[in-house]
C-alpha positions in Angstrom: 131.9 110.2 89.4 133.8 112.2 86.6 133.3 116.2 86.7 134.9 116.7 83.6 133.4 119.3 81.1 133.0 118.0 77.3 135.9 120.3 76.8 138.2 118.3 79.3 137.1 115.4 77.8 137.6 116.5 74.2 141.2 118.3 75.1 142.4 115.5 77.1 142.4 113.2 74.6 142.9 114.9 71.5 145.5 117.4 72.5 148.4 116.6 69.8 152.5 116.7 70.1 152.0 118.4 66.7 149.5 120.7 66.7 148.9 122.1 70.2 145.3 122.5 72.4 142.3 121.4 70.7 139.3 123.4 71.1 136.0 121.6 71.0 134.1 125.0 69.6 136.4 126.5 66.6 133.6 128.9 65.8 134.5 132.6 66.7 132.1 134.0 69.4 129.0 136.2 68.1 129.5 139.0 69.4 133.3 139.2 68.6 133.8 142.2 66.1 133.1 141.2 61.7 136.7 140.2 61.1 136.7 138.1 64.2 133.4 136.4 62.4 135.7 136.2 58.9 138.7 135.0 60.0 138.6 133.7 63.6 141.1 134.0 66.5 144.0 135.9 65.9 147.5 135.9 67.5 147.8 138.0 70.2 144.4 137.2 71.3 144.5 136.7 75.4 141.5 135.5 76.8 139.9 131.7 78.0 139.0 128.6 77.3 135.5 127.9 78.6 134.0 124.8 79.7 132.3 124.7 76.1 135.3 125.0 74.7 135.0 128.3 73.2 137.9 130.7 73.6 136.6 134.2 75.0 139.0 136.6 73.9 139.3 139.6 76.3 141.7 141.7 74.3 144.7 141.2 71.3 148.1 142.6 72.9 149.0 143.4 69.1 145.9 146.1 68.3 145.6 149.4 69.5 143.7 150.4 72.4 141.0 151.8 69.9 140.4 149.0 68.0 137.3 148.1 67.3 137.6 144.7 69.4 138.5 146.5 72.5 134.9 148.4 72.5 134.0 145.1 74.4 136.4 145.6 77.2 138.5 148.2 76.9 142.1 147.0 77.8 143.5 146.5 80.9 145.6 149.2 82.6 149.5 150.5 81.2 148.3 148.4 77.9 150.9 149.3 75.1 151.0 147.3 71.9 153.2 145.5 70.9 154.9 143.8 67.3 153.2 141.0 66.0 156.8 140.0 64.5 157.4 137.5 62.1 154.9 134.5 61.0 155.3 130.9 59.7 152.0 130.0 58.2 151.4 126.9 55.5 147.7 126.6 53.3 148.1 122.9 53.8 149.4 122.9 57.3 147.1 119.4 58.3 146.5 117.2 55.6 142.2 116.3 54.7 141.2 113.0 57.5 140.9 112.6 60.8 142.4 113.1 63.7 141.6 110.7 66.9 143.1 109.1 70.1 145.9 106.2 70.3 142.9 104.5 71.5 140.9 104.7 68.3 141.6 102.6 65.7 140.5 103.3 61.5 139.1 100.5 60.1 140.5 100.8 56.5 138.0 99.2 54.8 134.8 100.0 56.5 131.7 97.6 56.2 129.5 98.2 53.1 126.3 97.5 54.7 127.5 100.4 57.3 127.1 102.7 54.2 130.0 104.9 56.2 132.6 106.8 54.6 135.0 106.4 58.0 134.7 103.6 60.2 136.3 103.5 63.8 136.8 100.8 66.4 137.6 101.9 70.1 139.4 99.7 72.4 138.7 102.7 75.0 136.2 104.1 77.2 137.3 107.6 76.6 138.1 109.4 73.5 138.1 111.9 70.8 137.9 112.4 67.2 138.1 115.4 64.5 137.5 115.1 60.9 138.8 117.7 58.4 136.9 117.4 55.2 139.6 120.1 54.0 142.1 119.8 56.1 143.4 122.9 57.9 146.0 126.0 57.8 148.3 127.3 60.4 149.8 130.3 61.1 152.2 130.8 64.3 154.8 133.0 65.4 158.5 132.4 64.4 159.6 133.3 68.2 156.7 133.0 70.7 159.2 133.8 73.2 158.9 137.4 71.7 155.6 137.2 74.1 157.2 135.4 77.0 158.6 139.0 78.4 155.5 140.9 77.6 153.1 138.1 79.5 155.7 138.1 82.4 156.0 141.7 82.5 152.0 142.6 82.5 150.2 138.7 84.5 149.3 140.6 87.1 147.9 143.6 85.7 146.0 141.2 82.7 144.5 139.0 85.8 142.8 141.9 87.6 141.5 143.4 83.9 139.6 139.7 83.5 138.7 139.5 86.9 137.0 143.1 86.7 135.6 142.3 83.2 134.5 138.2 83.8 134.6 137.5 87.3 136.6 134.4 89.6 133.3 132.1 88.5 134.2 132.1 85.2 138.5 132.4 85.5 139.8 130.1 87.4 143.0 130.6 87.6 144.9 131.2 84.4 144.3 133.4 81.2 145.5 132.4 77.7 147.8 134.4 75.3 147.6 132.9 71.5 150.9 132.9 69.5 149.3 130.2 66.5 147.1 128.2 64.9 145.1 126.0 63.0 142.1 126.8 61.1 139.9 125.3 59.1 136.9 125.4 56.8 135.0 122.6 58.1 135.1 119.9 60.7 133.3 117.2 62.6 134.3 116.1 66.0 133.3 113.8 68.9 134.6 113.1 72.2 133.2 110.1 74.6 133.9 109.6 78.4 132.4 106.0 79.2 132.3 103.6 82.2 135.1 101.6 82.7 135.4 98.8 80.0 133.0 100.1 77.5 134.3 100.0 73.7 132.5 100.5 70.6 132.5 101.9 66.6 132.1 105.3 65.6 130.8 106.1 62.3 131.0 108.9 59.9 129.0 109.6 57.2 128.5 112.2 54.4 125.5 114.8 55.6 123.0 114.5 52.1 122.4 118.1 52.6 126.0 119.1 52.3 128.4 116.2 51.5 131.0 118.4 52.5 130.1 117.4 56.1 130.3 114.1 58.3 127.9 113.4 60.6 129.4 111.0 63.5 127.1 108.2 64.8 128.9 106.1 68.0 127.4 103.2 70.1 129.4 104.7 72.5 127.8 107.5 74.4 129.4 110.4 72.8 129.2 114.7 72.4 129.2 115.0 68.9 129.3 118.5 66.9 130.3 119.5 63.1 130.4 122.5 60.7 130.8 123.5 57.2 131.4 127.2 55.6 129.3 126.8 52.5 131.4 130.1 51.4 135.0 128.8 51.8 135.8 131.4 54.8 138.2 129.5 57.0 137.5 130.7 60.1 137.3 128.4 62.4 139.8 127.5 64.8 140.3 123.7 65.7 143.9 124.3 67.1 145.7 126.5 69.5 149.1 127.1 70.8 150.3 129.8 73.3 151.5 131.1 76.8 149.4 129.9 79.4 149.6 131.8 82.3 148.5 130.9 85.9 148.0 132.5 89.2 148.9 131.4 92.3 145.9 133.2 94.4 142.9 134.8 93.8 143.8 138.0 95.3 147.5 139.5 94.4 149.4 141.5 96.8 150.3 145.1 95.6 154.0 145.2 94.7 154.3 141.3 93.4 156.8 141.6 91.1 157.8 137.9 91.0 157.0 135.4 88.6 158.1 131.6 87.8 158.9 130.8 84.3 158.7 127.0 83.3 162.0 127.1 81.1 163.7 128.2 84.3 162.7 124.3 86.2 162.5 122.4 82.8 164.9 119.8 84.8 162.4 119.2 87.3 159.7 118.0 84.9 162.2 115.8 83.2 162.4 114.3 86.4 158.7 114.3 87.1 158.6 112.1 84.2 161.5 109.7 84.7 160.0 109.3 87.9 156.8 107.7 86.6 158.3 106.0 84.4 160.2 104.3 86.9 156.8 104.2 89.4 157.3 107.1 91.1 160.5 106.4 92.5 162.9 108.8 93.0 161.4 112.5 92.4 161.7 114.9 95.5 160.5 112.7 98.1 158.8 110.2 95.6 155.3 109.2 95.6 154.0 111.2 98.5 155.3 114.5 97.2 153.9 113.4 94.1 150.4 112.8 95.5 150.6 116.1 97.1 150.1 118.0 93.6 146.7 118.9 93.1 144.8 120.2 90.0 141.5 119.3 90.3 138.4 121.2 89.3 135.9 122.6 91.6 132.8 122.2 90.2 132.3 125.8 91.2 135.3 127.1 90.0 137.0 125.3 86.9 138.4 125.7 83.2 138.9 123.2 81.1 141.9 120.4 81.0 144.8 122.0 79.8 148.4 120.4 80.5 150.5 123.7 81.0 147.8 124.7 83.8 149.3 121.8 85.2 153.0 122.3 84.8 152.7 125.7 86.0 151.0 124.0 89.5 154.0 122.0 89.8 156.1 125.3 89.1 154.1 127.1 91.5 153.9 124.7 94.3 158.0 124.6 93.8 158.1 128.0 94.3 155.9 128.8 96.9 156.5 132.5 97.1 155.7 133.1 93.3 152.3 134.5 92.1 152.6 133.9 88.2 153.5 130.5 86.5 154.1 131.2 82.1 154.4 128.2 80.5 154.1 128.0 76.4 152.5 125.2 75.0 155.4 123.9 73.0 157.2 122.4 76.1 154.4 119.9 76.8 154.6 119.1 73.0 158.5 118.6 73.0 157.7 116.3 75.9 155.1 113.7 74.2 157.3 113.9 71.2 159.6 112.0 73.3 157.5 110.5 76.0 154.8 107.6 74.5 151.1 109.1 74.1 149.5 106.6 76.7 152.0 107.2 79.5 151.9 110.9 79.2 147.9 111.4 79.3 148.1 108.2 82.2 150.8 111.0 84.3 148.0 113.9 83.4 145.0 111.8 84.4 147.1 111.0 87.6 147.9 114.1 88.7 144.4 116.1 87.7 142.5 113.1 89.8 144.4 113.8 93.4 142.8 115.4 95.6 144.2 118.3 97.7 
């Protein structure tokens, strides 16, 4: 039986070559300070994904220690701020539609006796869709590897600040350091996790109390959630990219000082996924050292989905001796830009169902 959260349904099949880690609850958190509530997450932000998926932010490397957001937490210990540096941001960064899985197909014309503004067909069991009534922006660093030294330099002293402040239960084993985004002013998403075989339509229809919503309807089992800002704020944060940084351990030697960086072993995923693509032959040992990467959840202990948690495993269990693992988001991207959609969430799916 599938443990997956509705957010590692939702980000397994929706997270996009273009656009980065989709998160399945754009709305800032409550008790985030009033400009979190005006404009949403903000680079810099290092926090979590939940297994809503909501991103708890913890602190924002880029404000001062006495900024108002760090009344929540304080910061964690030598915390200096750094440059923001330069941004590349477009007002019409995702064009007004939706956004779904290979294995979700638009019916162009949908039936009129459906009365649905969107009409879907899924040759899947498992899925996801977003709709953006009005599209989204984006704003992301010109050189996230501005970030890469400062999340290298400071992983180990960020992980015991999050442990202190949110506790193993709720970490896992990686925090999250935003460097863009995409934001919108209203959405509608679903996601659907099915037995075997299942298919089905998914509908979406104007809500009559605010036509500038969609209200989904599925045969399909399916999590279903939508939003509108009736005042035009676009707040709300359907996109991420960043650094994603894991930990080896739950409890870090004084005096680690060492730390894997994915562009340093870039070859050895190339190879990871030459190697499926040729049915495991030929990487490291082939299938059996394959089989021997684990990422599953523990239903105790888990955060969402999230493919760099996984290429910093393989980094990690490559390096034995490291404690840190920094991988940006942008490498996994680069690689389904060149590596068909189906076969790279098949390889995902493969390696987050092994068992240790």
């Amino acid at each position: 039986m599938s443990t997956d959260s509705v957010q590692d349904v939702y980000a397994k099949h929706l997270q996009h070559a273009d656009y980065g880690y989709p998160l399945r609850m754009p709305e800032p958190m409550s008790r985030l300070p009033q400009y979190y509530q005006d404009h949403g997450l903000q680079i810099g932000d290092v926090g979590f994904v939940n297994s809503k998926g909501q991103f708890d932010v913890l602190f924002n490397i880029c404000k001062r220690s006495d900024n108002v957001l760090h009344d929540l937490h304080e910061v964690p210990e030598n915390f200096q701020p750094v440059r923001q540096g330069e941004v590349n941001s477009s007002n019409n960064a995702i064009s007004p539609g939706p956004i779904h899985s290979p294995g979700i197909k638009r019916i162009l014309e949908p039936d009129k006796q459906s009365n649905a503004d969107y009409e879907f067909d899924s040759s899947t069991s498992a899925g996801a869709i977003l709709i953006l009534p009005h599209g989204a922006t984006s704003c992301e660093l010109l050189s996230p590897e501005q970030f890469r030294e400062v999340a290298t330099k400071n992983a180990l002293h960020w992980y015991e600040f999050a442990k202190k402040r949110e506790g193993v239960q709720r970490l896992d084993r990686s925090i999250y350091l935003i460097t863009g985004f995409y934001k919108a002013r209203s959405w509608s998403l679903g996601s659907f996790n099915n037995p075997a075989g299942a298919t089905g339509k998914i509908l979406a229809r104007r809500d009559g109390s605010n036509l500038k919503t969609y209200l989904l309807e599925s045969t399909l089992f399916a999590d279903r959630r939508h939003s509108c800002n009736v005042d035009g704020s676009v707040n709300q944060t359907v996109f991420i990219t960043g650094f994603k940084i894991t930990f080896n351990s739950w409890i870090l030697g004084p005096g680690v000082s060492r730390i894997t960086e994915s562009e340093t072993t870039w070859s050895m995923l190339a190879r990871l996924f030459k190697a499926f693509l040729n049915g495991f032959r030929g990487f490291s040992g082939g299938y059996k050292q394959l089989a021997a990467i684990n990422v599953e959840h523990s239903p105790q202990l888990s955060q969402p989905f999230h493919t760099s948690d996984i290429i910093n495993r393989l980094l990690l269990r490559k390096t034995p001796n490291a404690k840190v693992a920094v991988t940006h988001d942008n490498q996994w991207m680069d690689m389904m830009k060149v590596v068909r959609y189906g076969i790279f969430v098949l390889l995902m799916s493969s390696l987050t169902s092994r068992k240790d």
